[in-house]
N, C-alpha and C positions, 0 to 999 in steps of 0.2 A: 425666580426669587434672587435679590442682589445677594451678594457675600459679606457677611458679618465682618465687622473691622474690627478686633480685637481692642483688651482697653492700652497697650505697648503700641498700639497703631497708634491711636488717638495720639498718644504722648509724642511720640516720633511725628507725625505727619502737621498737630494740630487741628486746633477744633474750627477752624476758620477755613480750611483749604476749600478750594473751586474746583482742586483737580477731582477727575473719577477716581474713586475709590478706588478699583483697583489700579489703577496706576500709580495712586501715590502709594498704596502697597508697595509695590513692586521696588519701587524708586528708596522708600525708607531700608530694604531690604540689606544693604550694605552696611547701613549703621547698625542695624538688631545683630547681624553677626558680628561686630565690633565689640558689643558691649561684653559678651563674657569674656575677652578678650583681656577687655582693660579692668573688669572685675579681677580676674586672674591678678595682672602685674601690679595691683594698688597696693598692695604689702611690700613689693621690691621698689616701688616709688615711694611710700614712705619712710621703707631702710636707708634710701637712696637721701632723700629731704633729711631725716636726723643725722645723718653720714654727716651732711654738709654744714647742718647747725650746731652740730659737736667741734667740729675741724672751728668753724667762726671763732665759738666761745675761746676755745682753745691758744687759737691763735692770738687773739687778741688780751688773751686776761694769766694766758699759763705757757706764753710762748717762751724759747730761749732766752735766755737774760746772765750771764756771767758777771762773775767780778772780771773786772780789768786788771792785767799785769802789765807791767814794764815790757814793752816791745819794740825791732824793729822798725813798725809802721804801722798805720794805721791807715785801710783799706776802709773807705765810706763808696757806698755802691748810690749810684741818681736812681731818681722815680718818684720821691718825695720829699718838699720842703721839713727841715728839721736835722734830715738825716746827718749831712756837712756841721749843721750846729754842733751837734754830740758831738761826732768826730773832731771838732774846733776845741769846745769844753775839756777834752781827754789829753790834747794836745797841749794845754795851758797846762792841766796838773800834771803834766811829765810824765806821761806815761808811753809816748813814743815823740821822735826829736821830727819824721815826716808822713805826711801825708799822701794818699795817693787814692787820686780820685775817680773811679770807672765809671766810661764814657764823660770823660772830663770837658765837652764840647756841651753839655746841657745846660739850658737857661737857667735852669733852676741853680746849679751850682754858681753861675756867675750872679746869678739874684741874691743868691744868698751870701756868698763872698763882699756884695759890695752893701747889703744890709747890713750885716753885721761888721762891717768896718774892720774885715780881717787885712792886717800889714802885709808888706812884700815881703818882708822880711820868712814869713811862713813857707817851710820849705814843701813844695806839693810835686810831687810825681804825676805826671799826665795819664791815661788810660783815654785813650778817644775811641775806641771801634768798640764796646759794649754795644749789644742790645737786649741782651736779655738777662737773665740771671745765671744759666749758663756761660756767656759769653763773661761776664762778669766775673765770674769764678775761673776759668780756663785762662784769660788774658793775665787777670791780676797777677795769679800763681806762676806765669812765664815773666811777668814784672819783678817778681819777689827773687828766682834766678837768676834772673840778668841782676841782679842788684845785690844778690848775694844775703839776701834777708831769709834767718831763720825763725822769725816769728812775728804776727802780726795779730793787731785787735780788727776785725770786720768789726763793720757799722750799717744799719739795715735797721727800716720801723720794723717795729716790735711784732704786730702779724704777718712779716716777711722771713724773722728768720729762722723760723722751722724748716722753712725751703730753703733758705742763705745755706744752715748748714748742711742740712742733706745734699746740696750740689758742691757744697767744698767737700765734702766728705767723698764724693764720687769722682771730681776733677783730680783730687791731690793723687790719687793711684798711688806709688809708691814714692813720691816724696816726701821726707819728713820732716815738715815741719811746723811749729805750734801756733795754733788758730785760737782764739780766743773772739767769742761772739757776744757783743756788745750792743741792746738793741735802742732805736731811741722811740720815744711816747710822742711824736709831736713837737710841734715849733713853737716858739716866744713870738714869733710873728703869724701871731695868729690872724686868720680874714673868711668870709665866706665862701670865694673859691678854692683855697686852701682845705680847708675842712670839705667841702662837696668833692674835692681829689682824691682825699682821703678814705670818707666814706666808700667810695667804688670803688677802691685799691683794694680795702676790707672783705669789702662784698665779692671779690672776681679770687682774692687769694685762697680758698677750700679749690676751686676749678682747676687755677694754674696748680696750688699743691699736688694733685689727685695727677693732672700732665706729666708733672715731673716723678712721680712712682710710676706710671706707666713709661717712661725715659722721650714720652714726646718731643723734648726739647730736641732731640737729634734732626727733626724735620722742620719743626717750627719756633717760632722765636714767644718765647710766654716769660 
C-alpha cells in the first residue's frame, strides 16, 4: 500500500507534481524544517521592519533642525541637490562670511553653483577627498584647524542629519568647537531625477543610520 502524503505535503510539493510521491517527499523535506524556523524569527523581523519604519518617519518629519548662529563657516556636505542652496541662502543673511564644501569635486555642487548663478565673489573652501559621511566629518574638522575656525553651521538634507550629527559628535573627540546643525528640505530646482535621488537617499538612510551605531564606517564607506 503506497504512503499517505500528508495535507503540508500537498502544500509543499503541489497538486500537479509527476514526481513519485515519495521522492518529492523527501525533496520538500528541507523546506518543512525551515518553516518553524522562520515562524520562530517572524516577531524579530517585524521588530526589525517597525525599527526601520520609525527611524524613516523620524528622519524625515522629526530629524535635527537648529536655529542658526553667526559662525565661522558654513560646512555643506555633497549627495544631494538643495543642500549648497541652504548653505548659499545662510550665507546671504550673514550668518557666516565662508563656505566650505566636502568633496567639493561633485557635479552636483558645480550644478548647482552655476544654476543658481552664485558670484566668484563667494568665498568657498575646497574639501575634495570626502566619500562618506565619516570622511565628511573627519576632513572638514582638520579643515576648521588648519583655518583656525571655532565654529561652524553643517548643512545636510533633513533625513541625513541625525547621522551628520552623531559622526560629528564622534570625529570631534576632544576638540572644542561649536557645531550648529542646519538641515535643508529640498531644492527650488526641482525635476523628476532630482526627486527619484531623493526618494532612495530616504529609503537607504535607517540602513546606513543603523551602520554608523554599529561604527561600520571604519571598514566601509556609507
Amino acid at each position: 500500500m503506497p504512503n499517505k502524503i500528508s495535507l503540508i505535503d500537498k502544500l509543499l510539493i503541489g497538486t500537479r507534481s509527476t514526481k513519485h510521491p515519495e521522492t518529492a517527499r523527501k525533496e520538500s523535506m528541507p523546506l518543512k524544517l525551515m518553516l518553524p524556523i522562520l515562524m520562530r524569527f517572524r516577531f524579530i523581523s517585524l521588530g526589525i521592519f517597525c525599527l526601520y519604519v520609525f527611524y524613516f518617519i523620524k528622519s524625515n518629519f522629526f530629524s535635527v533642525n537648529q536655529k542658526p548662529v553667526k559662525s565661522d563657516v558654513i560646512i555643506v556636505l555633497s549627495g544631494e541637490t538643495g543642500r549648497l542652496e541652504t548653505a548659499y541662502d545662510l550665507y546671504k543673511s550673514g550668518y557666516a562670511d565662508t563656505i566650505m564644501l566636502s568633496n567639493s569635486n561633485s557635479r552636483l555642487f558645480k550644478y548647482e553653483i552655476k544654476k543658481l548663478k552664485i558670484p566668484d565673489s563667494v568665498h568657498f573652501i575646497d574639501e575634495p577627498n570626502a566619500t562618506s559621511t565619516y570622511t565628511n566629518a573627519k576632513y572638514t574638522l582638520a579643515l576648521m584647524e588648519k583655518y583656525h575656525f571655532k565654529s561652524a553651521i553643517v548643512v545636510s538634507s533633513n533625513y541625513h542629519m541625525d547621522r551628520v550629527r552623531l559622526t560629528y559628535k564622534r570625529a570631534l573627540n576632544k576638540q572644542k568647537l561649536k557645531l550648529v546643525y542646519v538641515a535643508s528640505y529640498g531644492s527650488s530646482m526641482s525635476s523628476p531625477s532630482i526627486l527619484k535621488t531623493r526618494m532612495k537617499l530616504e529609503f537607504e538612510e535607517p540602513i546606513k543610520y543603523l551602520g554608523y551605531l554599529l561604527l561600520l564606517y571604519h571598514w566601509i564607506d556609507l
